[in-house]
DRENPA-320901 format. One line per 5 residues: number of its first residue (from 0); for each residue x, y, z of N, C-alpha, C. Coordinates in pm, whole numbers, plus 50000, padded with zeros to 5 digits. Layout:
NUM	X Y Z X Y Z X Y Z; ...
! end
This chain:
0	09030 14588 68240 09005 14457 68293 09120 14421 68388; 09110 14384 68527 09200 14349 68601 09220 14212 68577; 09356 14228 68569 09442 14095 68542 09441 13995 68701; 09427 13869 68634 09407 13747 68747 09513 13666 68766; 09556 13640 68889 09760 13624 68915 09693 13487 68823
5	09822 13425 68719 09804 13310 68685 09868 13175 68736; 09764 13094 68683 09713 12920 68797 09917 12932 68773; 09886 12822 68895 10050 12725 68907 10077 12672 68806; 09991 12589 68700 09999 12509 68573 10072 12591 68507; 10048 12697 68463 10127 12834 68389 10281 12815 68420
10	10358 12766 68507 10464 12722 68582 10500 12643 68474; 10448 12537 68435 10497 12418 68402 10506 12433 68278; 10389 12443 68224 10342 12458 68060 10359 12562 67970; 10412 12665 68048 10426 12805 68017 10277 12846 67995; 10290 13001 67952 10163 13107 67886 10098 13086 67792
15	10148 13060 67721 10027 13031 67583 09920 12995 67584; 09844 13048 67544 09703 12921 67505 09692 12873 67430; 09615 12792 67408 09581 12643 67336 09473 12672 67252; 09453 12588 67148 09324 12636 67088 09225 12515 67077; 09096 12549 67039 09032 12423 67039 08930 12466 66900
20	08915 12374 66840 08795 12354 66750 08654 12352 66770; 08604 12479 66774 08475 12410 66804 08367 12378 66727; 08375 12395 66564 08307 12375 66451 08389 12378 66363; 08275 12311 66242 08366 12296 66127 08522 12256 66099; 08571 12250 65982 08703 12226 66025 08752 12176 65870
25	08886 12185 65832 08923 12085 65714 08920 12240 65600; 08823 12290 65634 08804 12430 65505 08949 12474 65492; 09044 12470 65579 09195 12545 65561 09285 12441 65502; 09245 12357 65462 09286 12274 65389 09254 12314 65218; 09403 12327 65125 09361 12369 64996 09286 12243 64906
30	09323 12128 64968 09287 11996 64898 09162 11951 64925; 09081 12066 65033 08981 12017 65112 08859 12150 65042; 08918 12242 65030 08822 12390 64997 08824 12366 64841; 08924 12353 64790 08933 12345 64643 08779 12290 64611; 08706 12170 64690 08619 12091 64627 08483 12176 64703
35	08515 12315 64762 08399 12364 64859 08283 12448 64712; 08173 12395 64699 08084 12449 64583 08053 12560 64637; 08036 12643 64725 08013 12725 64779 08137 12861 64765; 08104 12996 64772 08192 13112 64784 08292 13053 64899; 08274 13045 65004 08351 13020 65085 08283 12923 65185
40	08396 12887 65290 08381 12774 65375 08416 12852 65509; 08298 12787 65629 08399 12881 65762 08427 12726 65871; 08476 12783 65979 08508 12721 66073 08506 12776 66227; 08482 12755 66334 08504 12854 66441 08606 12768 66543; 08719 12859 66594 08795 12812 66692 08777 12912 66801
45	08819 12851 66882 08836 12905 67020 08985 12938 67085; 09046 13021 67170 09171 13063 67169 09114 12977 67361; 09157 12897 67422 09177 12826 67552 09278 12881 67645; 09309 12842 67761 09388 12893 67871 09342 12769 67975; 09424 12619 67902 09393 12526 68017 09408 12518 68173
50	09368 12470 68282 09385 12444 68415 09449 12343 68439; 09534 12259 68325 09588 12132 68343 09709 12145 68235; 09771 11995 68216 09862 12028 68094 09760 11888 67993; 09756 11949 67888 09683 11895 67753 09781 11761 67745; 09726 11626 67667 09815 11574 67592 09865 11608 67495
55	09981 11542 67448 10036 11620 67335 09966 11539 67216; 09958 11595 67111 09868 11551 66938 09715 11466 67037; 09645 11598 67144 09509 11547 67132 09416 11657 67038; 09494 11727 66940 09380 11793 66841 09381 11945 66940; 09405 11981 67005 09393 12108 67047 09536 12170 67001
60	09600 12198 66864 09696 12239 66836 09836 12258 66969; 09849 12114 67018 09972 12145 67083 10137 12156 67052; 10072 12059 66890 10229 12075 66775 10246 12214 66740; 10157 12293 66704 10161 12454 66687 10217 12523 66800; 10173 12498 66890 10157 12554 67041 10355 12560 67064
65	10416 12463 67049 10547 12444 67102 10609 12465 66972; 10617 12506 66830 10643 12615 66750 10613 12711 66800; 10536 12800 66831 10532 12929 66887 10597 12911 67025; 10567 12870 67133 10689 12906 67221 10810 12868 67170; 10872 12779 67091 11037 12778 67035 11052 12926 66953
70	10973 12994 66914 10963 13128 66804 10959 13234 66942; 10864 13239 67003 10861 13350 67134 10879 13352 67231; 10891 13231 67276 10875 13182 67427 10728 13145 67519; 10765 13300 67593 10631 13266 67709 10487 13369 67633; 10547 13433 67539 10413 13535 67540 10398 13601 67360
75	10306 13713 67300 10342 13642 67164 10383 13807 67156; 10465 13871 67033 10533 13939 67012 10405 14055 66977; 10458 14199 66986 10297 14308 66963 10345 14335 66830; 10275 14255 66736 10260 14242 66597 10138 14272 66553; 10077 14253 66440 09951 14229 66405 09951 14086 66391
80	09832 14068 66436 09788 13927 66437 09767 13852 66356; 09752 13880 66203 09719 13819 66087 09890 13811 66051; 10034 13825 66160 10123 13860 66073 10172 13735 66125; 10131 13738 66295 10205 13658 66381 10177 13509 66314; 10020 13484 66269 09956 13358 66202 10082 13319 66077
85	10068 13444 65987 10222 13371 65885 10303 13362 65918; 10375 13409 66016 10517 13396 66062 10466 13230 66138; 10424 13152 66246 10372 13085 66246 10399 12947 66147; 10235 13005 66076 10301 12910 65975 10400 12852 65934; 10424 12958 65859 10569 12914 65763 10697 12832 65891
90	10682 12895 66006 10797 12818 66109 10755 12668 66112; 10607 12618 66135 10550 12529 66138 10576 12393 66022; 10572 12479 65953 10536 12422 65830 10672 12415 65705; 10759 12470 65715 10894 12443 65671 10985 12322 65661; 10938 12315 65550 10982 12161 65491 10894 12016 65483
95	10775 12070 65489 10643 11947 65521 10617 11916 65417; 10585 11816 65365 10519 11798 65242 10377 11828 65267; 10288 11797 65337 10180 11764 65424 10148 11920 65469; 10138 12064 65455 10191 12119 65573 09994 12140 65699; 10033 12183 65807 09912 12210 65900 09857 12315 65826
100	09717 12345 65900 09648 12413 65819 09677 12576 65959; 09631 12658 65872 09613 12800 65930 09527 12809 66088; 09423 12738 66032 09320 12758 66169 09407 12681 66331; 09472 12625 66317 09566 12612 66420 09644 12757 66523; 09712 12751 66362 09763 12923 66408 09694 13019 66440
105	09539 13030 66396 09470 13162 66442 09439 13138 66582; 09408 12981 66563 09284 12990 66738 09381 12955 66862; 09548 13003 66818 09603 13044 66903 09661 13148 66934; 09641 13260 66856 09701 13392 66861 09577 13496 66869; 09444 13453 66798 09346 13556 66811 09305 13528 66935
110	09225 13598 67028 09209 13579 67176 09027 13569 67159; 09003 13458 67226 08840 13460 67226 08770 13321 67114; 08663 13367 67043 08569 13308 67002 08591 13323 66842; 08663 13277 66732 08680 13308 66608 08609 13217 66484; 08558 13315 66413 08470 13261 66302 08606 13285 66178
115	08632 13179 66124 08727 13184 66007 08645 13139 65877; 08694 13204 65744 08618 13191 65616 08708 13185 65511; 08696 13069 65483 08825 13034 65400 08759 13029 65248; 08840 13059 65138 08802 13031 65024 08934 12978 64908; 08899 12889 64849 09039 12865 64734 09103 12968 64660
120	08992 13042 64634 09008 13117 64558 09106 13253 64589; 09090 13280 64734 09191 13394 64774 09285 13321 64891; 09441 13388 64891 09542 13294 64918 09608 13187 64928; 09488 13137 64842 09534 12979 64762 09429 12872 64899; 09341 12955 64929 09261 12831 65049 09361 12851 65186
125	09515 12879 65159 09567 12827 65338 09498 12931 65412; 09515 13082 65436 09491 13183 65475 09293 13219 65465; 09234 13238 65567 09106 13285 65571 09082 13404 65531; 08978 13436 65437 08966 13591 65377 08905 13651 65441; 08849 13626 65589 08784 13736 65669 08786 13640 65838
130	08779 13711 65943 08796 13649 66055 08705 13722 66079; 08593 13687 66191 08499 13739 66267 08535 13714 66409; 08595 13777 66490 08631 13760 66684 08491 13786 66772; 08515 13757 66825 08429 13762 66974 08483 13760 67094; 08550 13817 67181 08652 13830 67232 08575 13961 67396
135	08513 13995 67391 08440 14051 67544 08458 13962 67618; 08433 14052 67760 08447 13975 67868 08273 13930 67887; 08178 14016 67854 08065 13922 67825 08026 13826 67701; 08087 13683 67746 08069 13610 67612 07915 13540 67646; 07849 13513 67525 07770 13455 67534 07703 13300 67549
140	07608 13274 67647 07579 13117 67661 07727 13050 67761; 07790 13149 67834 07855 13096 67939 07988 13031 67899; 08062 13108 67810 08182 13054 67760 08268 13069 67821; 08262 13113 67943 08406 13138 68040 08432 12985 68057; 08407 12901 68070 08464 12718 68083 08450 12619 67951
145	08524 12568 67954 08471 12461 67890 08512 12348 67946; 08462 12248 67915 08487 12061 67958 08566 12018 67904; 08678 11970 67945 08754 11920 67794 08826 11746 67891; 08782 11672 67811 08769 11529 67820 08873 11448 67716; 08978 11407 67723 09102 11359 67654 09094 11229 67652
150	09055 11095 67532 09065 11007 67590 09255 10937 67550; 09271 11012 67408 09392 10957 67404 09463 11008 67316; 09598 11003 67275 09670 11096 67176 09680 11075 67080; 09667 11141 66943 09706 11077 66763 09804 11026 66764; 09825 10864 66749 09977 10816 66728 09994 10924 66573
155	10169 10910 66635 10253 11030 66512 10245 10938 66417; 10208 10827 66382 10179 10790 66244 10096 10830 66169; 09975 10922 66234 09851 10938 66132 09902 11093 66071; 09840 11089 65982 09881 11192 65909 09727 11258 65876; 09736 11379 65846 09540 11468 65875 09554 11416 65705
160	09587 11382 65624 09538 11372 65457 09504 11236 65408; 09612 11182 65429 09598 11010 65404 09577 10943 65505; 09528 11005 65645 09510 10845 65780 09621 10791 65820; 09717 10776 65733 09836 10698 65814 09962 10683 65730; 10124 10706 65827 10187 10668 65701 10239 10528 65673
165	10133 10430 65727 10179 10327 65774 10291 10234 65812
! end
């Protein structure tokens, strides 16, 4: 696959991509799967490469995003990918009471279209027990773009468990 010189934005914001949610969600949560009646719970993220710079806390993991560049910089280390997600984590998440959930970390290190399947039961709910990628350059139903429409940022008071710390 020939590589495409990257946009000017790349300048500013650095390399990384961004991730976005595009289903489901909350399953990587242990307080959230614990109550899943089902074998397991999934979710699908998407690994992004904006044309702009994102707001910061609009839900497209940009608090993750600037943990991993403070951990790598501009680009991510040739690890395995399920390693780079814990290393990740744990940087993320060190000393939180609260901590973020996993699917942050994947749908920015796996590249493409990711089906995550989380269960309580194996790695305690944080960690997904199987990832499904999609990741060709023929994706399906025209996924080379997406729309992405910002109307405003999570004040740092809300918290993803309790709503707020008021």
């Amino acid at each position: 696959m020939k590589k495409r010189p990257a946009p000017f934005i790349t300048e500013v914001i650095g390399r990384l991509p961004n991730r976005l949610q595009l289903a489901g969600g909350w399953i990587d949560q242990p307080f959230v799967s614990e109550h899943n009646p089902n074998e397991f719970g999934s979710m699908v993220v998407v690994q992004i490469e904006p044309d702009f710079r994102p707001m910061d806390r609009s839900g497209i993991a940009s608090g993750t995003r600037a943990v991993a560049s403070r951990l790598w910089g501009n680009q991510f280390p040739r690890r395995p990918l399920a390693q780079l997600v814990k290393e990740l984590y744990i940087a993320e998440n060190k000393g939180r009471a609260e901590p973020s959930g996993s699917q942050d970390m994947i749908g920015l290190i796996y590249p493409g279209v990711n089906r995550l399947d989380y269960s309580i039961h194996e790695e305690g709910g944080v960690f997904p027990r199987h990832v499904e990628s999609l990741n060709t350059t023929k994706m399906p139903f025209g996924w080379g773009r997406f729309c992405i429409w910002s109307r405003w940022s999570r004040v740092p008071t809300v918290t993803a468990r309790w709503g707020s710390k008021g």
